[in-house]
MIZAMI-109215 format. One line per 3 residues: number of its first residue (from 1); their letters; for each residue x, z, y of N, C-alpha, C. Coordinates in Angstrom, 3 decimals, padded with zeros to 6 digits. Atoms other than C-alpha are relative to their C-alpha. Layout:
<nodes>
NUM	A	X Z Y X Z Y X Z Y ~ ...
</nodes>
This chain:
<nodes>
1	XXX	000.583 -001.318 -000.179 010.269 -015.981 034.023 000.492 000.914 -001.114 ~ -000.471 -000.661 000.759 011.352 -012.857 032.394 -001.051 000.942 -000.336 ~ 001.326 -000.892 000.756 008.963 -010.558 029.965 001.029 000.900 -000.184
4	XXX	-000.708 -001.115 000.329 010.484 -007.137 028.959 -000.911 000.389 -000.914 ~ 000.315 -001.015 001.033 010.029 -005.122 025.904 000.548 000.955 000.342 ~ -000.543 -001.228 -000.600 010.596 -001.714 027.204 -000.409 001.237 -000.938
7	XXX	000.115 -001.488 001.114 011.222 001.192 024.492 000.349 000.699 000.430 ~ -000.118 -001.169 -001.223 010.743 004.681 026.025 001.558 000.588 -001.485 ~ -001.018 -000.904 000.913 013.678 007.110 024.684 000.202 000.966 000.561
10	XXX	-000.177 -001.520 -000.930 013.173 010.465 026.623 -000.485 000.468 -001.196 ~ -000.285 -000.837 000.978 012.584 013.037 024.584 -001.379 001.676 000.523 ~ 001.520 -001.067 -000.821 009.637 015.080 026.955 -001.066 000.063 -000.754
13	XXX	001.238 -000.072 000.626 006.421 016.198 025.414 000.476 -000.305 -001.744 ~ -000.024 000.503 001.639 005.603 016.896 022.176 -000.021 -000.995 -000.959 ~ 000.727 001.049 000.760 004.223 013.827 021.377 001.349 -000.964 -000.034
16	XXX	-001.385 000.933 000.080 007.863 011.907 022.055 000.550 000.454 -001.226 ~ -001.175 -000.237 001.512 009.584 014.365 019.537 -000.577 000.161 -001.371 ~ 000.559 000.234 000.889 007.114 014.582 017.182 000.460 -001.360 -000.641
19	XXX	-000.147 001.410 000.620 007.449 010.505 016.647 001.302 -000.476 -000.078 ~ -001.320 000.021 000.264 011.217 010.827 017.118 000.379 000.436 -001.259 ~ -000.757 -000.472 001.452 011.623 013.107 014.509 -000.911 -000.476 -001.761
22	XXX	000.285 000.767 001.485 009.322 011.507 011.932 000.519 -001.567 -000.117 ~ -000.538 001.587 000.470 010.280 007.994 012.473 001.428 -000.321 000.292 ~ -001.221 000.192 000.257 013.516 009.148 012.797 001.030 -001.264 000.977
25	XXX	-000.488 000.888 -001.226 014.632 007.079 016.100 000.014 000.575 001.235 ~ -000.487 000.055 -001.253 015.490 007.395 019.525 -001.524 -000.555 000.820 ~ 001.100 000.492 -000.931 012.449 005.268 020.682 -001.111 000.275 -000.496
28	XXX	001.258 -000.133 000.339 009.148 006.393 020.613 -000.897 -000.521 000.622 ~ 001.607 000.929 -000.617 006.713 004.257 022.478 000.874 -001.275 000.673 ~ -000.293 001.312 -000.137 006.915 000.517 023.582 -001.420 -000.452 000.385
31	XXX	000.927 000.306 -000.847 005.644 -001.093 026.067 000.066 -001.584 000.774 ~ -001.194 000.654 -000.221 006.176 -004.695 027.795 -000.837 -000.010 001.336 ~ -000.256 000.031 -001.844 007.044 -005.511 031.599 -000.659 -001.283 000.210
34	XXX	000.734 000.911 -000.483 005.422 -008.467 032.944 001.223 -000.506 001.074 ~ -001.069 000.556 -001.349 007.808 -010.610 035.392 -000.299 000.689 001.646 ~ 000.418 -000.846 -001.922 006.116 -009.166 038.769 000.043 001.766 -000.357
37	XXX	-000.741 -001.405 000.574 007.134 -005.714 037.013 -001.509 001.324 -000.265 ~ 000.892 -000.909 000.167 003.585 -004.538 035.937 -000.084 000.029 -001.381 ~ 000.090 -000.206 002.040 003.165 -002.787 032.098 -001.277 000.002 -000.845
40	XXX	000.899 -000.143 000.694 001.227 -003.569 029.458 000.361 000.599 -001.013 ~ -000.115 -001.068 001.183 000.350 -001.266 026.470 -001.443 001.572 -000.037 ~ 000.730 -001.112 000.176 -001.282 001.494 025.345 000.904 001.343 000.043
43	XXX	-000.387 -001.396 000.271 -000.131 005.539 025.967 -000.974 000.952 -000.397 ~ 001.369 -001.283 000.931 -001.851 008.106 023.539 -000.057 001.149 001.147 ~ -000.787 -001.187 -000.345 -000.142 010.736 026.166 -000.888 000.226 001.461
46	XXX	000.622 -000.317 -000.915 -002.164 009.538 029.038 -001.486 -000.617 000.005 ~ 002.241 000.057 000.184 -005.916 007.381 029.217 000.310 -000.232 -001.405 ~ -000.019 000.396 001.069 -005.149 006.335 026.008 -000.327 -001.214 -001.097
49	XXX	000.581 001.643 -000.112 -006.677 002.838 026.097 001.238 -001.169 000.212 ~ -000.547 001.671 -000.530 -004.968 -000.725 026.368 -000.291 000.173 001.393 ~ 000.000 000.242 -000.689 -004.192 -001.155 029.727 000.950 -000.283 001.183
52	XXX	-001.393 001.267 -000.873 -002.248 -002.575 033.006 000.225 001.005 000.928 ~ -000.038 -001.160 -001.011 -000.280 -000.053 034.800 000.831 -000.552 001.536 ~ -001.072 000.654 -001.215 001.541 -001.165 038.676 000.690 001.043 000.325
55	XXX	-001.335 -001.097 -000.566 003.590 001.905 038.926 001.071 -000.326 -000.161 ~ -001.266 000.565 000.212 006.749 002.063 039.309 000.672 001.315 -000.960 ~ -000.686 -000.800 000.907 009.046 003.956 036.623 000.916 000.557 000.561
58	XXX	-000.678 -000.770 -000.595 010.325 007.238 037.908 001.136 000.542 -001.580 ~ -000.880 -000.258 001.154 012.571 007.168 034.499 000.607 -001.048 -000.414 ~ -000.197 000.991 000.348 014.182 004.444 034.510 001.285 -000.343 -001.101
61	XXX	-001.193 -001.083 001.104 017.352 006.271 032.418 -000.461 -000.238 -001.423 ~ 001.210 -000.388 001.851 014.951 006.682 029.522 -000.820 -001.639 -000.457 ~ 000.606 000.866 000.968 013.718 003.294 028.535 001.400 -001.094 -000.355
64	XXX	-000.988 000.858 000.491 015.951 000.348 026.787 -001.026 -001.761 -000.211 ~ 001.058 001.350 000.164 014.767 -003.159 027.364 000.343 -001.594 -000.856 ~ -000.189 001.649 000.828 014.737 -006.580 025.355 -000.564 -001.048 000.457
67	XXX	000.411 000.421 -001.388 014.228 -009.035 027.904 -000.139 -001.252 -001.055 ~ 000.384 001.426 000.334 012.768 -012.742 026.849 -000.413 -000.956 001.128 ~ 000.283 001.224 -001.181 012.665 -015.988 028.985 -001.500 000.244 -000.428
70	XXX	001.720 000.890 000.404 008.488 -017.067 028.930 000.053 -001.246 000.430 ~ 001.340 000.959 -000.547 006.716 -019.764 029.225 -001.097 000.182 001.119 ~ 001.038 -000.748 -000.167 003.966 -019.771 031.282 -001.489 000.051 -000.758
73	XXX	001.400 -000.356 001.434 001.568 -020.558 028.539 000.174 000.921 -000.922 ~ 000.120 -000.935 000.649 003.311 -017.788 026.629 -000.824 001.561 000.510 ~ 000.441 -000.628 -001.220 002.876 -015.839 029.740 -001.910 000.543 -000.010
76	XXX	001.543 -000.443 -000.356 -000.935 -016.601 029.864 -000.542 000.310 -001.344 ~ 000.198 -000.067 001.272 -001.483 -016.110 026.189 000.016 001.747 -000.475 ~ -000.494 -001.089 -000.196 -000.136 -012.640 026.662 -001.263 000.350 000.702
79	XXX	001.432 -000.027 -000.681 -002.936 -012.329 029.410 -000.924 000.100 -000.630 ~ 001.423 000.023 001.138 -005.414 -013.297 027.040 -000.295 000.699 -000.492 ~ -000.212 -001.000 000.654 -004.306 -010.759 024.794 -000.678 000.733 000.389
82	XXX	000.025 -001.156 -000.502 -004.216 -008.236 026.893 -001.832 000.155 000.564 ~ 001.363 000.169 -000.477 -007.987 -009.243 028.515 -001.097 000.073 -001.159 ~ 000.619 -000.067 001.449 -009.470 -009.474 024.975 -000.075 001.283 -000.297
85	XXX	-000.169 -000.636 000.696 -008.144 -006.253 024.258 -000.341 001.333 001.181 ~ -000.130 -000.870 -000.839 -008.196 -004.406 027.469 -001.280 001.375 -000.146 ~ 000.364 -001.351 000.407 -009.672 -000.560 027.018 -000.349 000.127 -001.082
88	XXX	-000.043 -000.407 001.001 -009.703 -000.574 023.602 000.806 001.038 -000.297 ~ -000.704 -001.572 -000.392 -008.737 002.986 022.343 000.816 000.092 -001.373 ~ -001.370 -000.719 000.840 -005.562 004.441 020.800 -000.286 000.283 -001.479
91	XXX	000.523 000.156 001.652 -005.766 004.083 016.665 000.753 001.079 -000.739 ~ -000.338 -001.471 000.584 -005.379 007.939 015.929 000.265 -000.013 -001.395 ~ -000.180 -000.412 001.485 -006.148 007.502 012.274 000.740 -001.415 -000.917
94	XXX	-000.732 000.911 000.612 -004.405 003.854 011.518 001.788 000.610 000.456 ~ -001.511 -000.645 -000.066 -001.174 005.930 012.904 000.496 000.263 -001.399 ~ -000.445 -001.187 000.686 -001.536 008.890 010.806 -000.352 -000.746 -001.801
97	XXX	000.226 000.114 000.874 -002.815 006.347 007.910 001.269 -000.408 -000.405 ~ -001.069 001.087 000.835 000.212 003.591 007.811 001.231 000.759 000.601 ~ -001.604 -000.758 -000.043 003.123 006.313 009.170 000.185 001.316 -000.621
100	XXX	-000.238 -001.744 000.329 002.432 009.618 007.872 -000.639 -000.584 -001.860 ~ 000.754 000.393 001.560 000.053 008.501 004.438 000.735 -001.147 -000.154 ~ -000.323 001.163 000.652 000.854 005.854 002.129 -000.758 -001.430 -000.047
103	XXX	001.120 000.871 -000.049 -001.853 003.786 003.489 -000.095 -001.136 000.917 ~ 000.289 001.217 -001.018 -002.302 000.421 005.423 -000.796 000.013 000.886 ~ 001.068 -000.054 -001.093 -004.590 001.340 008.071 000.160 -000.294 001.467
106	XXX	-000.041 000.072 -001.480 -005.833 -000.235 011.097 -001.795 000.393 000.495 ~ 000.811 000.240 -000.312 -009.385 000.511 012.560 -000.411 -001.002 001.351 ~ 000.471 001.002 -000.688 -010.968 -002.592 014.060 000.248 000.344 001.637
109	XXX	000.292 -000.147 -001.811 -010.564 -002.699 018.196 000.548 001.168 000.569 ~ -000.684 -001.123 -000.077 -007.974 000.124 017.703 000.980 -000.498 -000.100 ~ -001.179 000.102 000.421 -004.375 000.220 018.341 000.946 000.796 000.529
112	XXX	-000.719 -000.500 -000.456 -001.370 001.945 018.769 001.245 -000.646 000.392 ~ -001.045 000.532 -000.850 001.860 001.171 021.114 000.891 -001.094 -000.377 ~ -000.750 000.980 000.910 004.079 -001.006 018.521 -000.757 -000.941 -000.747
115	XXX	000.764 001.236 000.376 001.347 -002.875 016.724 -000.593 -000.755 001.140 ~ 000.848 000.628 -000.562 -000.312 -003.669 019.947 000.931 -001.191 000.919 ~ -001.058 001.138 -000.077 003.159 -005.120 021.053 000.088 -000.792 -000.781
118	XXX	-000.424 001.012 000.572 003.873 -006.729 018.519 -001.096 -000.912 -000.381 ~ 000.630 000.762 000.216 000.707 -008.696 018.097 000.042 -000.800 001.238 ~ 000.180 000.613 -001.438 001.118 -009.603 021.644 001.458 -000.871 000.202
121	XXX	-000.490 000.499 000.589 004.278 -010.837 020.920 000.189 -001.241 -000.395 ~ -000.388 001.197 000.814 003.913 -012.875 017.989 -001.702 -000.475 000.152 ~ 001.010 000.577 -000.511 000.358 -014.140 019.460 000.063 -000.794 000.890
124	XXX	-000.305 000.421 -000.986 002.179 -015.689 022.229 001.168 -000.755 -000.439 ~ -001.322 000.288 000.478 005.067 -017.046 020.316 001.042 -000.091 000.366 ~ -001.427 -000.931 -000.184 007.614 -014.898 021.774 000.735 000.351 -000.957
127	XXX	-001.067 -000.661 000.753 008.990 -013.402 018.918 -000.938 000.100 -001.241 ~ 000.646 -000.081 001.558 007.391 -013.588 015.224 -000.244 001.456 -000.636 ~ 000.348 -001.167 000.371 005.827 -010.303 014.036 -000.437 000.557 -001.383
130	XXX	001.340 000.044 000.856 004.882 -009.815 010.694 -000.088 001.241 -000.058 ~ 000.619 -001.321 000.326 003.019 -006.677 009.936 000.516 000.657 000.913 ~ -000.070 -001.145 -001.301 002.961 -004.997 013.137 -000.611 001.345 000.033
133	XXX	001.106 -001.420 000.182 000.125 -002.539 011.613 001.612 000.850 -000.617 ~ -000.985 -001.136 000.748 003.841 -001.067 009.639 001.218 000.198 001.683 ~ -001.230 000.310 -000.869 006.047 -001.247 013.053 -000.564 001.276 001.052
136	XXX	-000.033 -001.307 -000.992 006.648 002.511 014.970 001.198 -000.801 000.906 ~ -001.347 000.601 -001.380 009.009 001.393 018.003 001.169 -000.023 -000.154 ~ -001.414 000.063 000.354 012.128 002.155 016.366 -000.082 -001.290 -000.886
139	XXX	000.012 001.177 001.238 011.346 -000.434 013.395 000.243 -001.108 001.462 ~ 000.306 001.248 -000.793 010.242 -002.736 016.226 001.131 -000.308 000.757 ~ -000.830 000.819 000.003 012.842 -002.481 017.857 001.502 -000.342 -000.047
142	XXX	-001.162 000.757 001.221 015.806 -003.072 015.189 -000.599 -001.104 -000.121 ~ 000.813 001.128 000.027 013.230 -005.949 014.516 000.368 -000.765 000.627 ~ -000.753 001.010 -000.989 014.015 -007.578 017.660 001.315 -000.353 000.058
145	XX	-001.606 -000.593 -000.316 017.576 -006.797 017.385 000.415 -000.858 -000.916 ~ -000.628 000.919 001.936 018.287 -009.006 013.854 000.193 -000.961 000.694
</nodes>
């Protein structure tokens, strides 16, 4: 089975170039595919919660993917994740603490698009994560890329 890490790279809405031009990358949000082609993640842009979308991607130009065999115990581990975590809301001020301030911040049962990958991730032992609270989507993914 195949998992996808899917990093957006359009350039629409403020909120893309805003995080382009501070973190200084191409990709601003990250998200991953599921083998039956449904996404998990969080978007600040729309509910803003953890959650499981079945659309299909009318941009398919604009994202760049990093594809991994699974397991299916990585598979369901991922699940877990995601069920544990599901509508928990978008971590406005652990953003603006650990990318904009000099500060380590996460608030509890909060997360944003790249930490919530990458705990999902390296919770599933797909791919080893450390400090995902410091990882904007470009870090993450050069990260993958080493």
């Amino acid at each position: 089975m195949e998992l996808k890490v899917a990093f957006y790279r359009g350039s629409t809405g403020a909120l893309h170039k805003l995080i382009g031009a501070w973190t200084k990358s191409v990709h601003t949000h990250v998200e991953l595919v599921l083998p039956e082609g449904a996404r998990l993640g969080i978007r600040p842009w729309k509910e803003g919660v953890v959650k499981c979308w079945e659309e299909i991607d009318d941009e398919p130009h604009n994202w760049d993917h990093v594809p991994y065999i699974v397991t299916p115990d990585q598979l369901n581990r991922i699940n877990d994740f995601y069920n544990e975590t599901q509508g928990q809301p978008y971590d406005w001020v652990g953003v603006v603490g650990s990318h904009v301030l000099p500060y380590r911040v996460q608030q509890s049962g909060r997360w944003f698009c790249s930490q919530w990958v990458g705990r999902a991730l390296d919770l599933s032992g797909i791919a080893p994560v450390p400090k995902e609270h410091e990882l904007n989507p470009g870090r993450l993914f050069r990260y993958l890329h080493r």
